[in-house]
N, C-alpha and C positions, 0 to 999 in steps of 0.2 A: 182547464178542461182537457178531458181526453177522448179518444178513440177506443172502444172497447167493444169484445165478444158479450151480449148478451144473450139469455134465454129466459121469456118470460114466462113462457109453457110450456111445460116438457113432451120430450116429443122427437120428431127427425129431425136431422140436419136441416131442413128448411126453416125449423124455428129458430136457427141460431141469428139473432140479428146483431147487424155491427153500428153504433150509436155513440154518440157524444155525450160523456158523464162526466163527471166533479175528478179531478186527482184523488188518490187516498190520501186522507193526511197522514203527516208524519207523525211517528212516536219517538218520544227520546233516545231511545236504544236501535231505532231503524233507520237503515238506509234505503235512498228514493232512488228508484233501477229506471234508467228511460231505456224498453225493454226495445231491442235489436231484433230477438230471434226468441220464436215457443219453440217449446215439441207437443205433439200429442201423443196422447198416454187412453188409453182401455179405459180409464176412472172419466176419461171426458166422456167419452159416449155415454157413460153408465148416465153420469151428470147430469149430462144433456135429457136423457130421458125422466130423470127423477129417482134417479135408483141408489144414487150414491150422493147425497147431501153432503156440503163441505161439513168440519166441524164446528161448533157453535161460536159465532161473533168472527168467522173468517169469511173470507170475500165467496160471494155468490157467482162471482165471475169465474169460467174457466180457464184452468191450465194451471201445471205443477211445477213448470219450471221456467226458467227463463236466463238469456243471456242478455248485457248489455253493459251499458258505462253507470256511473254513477253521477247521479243529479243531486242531492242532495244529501246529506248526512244531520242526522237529530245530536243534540248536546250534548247527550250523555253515552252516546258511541265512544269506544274505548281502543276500536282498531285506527291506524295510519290508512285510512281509507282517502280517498284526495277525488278531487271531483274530477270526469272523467277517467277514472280506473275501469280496465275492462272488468266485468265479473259475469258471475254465472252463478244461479241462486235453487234453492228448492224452495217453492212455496205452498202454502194449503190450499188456495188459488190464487186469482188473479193476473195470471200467467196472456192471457187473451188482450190484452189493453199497452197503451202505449208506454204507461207509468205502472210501478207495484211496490210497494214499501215491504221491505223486507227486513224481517229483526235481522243483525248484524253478525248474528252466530253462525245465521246463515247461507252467507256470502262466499265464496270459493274465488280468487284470482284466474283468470282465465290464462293456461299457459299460451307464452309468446308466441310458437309455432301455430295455434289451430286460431279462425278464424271465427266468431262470433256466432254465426250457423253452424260451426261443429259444435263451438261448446254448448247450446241450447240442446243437443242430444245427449248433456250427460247428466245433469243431477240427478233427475227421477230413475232414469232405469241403471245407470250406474250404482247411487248411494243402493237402491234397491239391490242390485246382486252383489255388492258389496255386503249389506245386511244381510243378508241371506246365506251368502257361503260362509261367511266368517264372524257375524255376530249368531246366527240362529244354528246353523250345521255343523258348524267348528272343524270347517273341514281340513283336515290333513293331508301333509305329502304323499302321493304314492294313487290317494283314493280315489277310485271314479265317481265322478259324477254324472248322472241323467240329468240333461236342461230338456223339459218339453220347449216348443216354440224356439228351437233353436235360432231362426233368424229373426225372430222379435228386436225391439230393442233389448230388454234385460235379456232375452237368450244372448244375444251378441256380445253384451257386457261380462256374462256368466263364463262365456266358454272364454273371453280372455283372461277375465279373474282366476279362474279356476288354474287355467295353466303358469298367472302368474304366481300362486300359493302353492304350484309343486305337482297340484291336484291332475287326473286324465278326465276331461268333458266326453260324455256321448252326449248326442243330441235327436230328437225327435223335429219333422219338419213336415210340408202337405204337399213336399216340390222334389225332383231333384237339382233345379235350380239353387232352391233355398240348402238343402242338402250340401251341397259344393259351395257356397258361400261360407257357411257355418264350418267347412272342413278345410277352408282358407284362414280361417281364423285360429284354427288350433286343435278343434276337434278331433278327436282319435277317430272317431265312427260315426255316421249319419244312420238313419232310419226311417222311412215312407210309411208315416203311420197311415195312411191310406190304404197304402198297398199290401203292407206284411207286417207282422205282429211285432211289436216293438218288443215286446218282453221278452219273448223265443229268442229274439235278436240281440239281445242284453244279455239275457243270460249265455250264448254262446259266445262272444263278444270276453264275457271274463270266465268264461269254463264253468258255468256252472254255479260261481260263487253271488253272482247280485252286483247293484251296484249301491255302494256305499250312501250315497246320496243320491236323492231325486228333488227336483228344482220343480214343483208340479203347479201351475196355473190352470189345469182344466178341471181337476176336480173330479166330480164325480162320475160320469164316463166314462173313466179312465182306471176306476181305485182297483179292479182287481188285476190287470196287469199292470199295476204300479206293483202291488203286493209281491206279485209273482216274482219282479225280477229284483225285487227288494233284498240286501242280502243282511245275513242273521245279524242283529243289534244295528241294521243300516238307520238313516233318519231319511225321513220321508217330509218335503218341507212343502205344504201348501199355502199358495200366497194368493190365488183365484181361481175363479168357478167357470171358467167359458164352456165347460162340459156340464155344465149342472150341479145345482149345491145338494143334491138330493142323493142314499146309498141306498140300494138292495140287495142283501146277503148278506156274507157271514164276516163282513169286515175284521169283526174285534178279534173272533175265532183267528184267522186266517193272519193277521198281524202279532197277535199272541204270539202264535209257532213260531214266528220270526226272529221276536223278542223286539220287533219295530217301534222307533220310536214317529208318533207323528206329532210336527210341529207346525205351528201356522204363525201364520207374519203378515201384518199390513203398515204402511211407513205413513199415509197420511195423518191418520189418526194419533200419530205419538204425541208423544210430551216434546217442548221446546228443550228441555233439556236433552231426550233422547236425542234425538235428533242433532242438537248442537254436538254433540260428542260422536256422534257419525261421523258429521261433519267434519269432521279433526280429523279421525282415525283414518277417514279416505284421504284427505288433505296429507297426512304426512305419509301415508303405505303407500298410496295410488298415484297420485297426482305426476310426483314426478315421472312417472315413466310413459305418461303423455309426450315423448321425446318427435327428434329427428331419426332418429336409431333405427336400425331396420326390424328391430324386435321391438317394438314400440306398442304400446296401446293405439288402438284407434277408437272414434266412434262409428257408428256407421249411419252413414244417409242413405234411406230410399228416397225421396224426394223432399221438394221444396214447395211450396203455396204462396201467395200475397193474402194477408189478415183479410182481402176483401172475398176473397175465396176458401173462407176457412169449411164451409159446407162439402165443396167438392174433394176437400184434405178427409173432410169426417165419413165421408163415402169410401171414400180409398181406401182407409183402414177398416170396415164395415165391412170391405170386401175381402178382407185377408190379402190383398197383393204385396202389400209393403213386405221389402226384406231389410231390418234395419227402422231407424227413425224417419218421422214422417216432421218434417221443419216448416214452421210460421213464419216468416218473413212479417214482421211488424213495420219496420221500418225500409226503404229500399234499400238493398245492399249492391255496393260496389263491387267490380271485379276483386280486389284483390281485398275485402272485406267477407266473401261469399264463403 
């Protein structure tokens, strides 16, 4: 038996309850994570309410990702996986509980420097602006890039990817707190989409021309100054709706003249294959620059929770304060585990 995030009604955080259930079993080809450390991710809340169903025959449990050691391994695994190996996994769920069987594609080694709660903040929004800049945008050297939600997790992923593929990030943010964090990471330019027009500020930002790429998760609130600072043949990539999925006006017209391309991405729903070949591609381009180095990748944490307070982690981000990942704490961590 284990400890897991349930939700039997969809609904608020008060519905999430936390219960004693059956281990998953294992599959030939999976390994059994006795999970350390979540992150949460935008798709739990959606989750949590009903809005986002896992995909069919995956765990109804929440959470995408998880770090921890390895408890067991099925027969037909093919990796030198060994029991306690540290790891760090994306999953479809299951991520909320103390145990999660994970196909073995993928499994990522935890490097040696970060500690079990940092790695819980990478596979979803990492593999995600990894897939993003570089499987969906194909971005190149030189080009700018717009991340909205700069200080998200995948904004904070995006703007170090970006800089490490050559690329220059702006970013869009609701703070100048979150603004100055995001311009500690790498970013060329910040933007107070509260306060002043982000696109006005894009577009003078590269004289006029646009920015090559837009990293957009709001959606539809936002689509015609996305257009605006869109620059001719740029890609326009949206991955979410927290603006609304709904448009009025002359989108096609106005992207036309562009010559815009829009692309759209979602990473739960892929194929095991897709995904195993992510999985690689970040494994050998990214992983190692997880270093000591002063130019090193990092992830970033806004805070930490214990799984018995996972409701007041789900409010936290409800309220937009996080800058950075928001970490589950499933198991207690040590000081020098933390």
């Amino acid at each position: 038996m284990m400890l897991a995030v349930c939700v039997d009604v969809p609904g608020g955080s008060e519905n999430l309850q936390l219960r004693t259930i059956p281990r998953p079993q294992l599959k030939d080809t999976e390994v059994l994570i006795k999970v350390h450390a979540t992150a949460l991710n935008r798709a739990d809340l959606l989750q949590r309410r009903g809005l986002y169903p896992p995909p069919p025959g995956e765990s109804e449990i929440l959470g995408l990702e998880v770090a921890g050691t390895v408890a067991a391994i099925g027969p037909g695994v093919k990796r030198c996986w060994k029991s306690d190996d540290r790891v760090m996994a994306l999953v479809c769920g299951g991520g909320y509980a103390e145990y999660v069987a994970v196909p073995e594609e993928l499994l990522m080694p935890v490097p040696r420097q970060l500690s079990l709660c940092q790695a819980a903040a990478i596979p979803e929004a990492w593999l995600t602006a990894f897939q993003l800049l570089h499987l969906i945008a194909q971005v190149k050297q030189g080009e700018v890039v717009l991340v909205h939600a700069g200080a998200s997790g995948v904004g904070t992923a995006a703007v170090q990817l970006a800089r490490l593929l050559g690329a220059i990030p702006v970013v869009t943010a609701g703070s100048a707190e979150k603004l100055k964090m995001a311009e500690k990471l790498g970013a060329a330019a910040g933007f107070n989409y509260k306060e002043e027009n982000f696109a006005e500020r894009v577009n003078d930002f590269t004289e006029g021309r646009g920015a090559d790429v837009i990293l957009d998760c709001i959606g539809g609130s936002a689509w015609e100054k996305n257009v605006s600072c869109l620059a001719t043949d740029g890609r326009w990539v949206l991955f979410g709706t927290m603006g609304g999925k709904t448009v009025e006006g002359d989108l096609l017209g106005k992207l036309l003249s562009k010559r815009g391309h829009l692309l759209s991405s979602l990473l739960r729903s892929r194929s095991l294959q897709y995904k195993a070949e992510l999985v690689r591609a970040f494994s050998q381009r990214v992983l190692p620059f997880f270093s000591d180095k002063p130019a090193s990748l990092r992830p970033v944490i806004d805070s930490t929770f214990n799984l018995d307070d996972i409701a007041e982690a789900h409010k936290h981000m409800e309220a937009n304060r996080n800058m950075g990942k928001i970490i589950i704490n499933v198991i207690s961590q040590s000081p020098e585990t933390q």
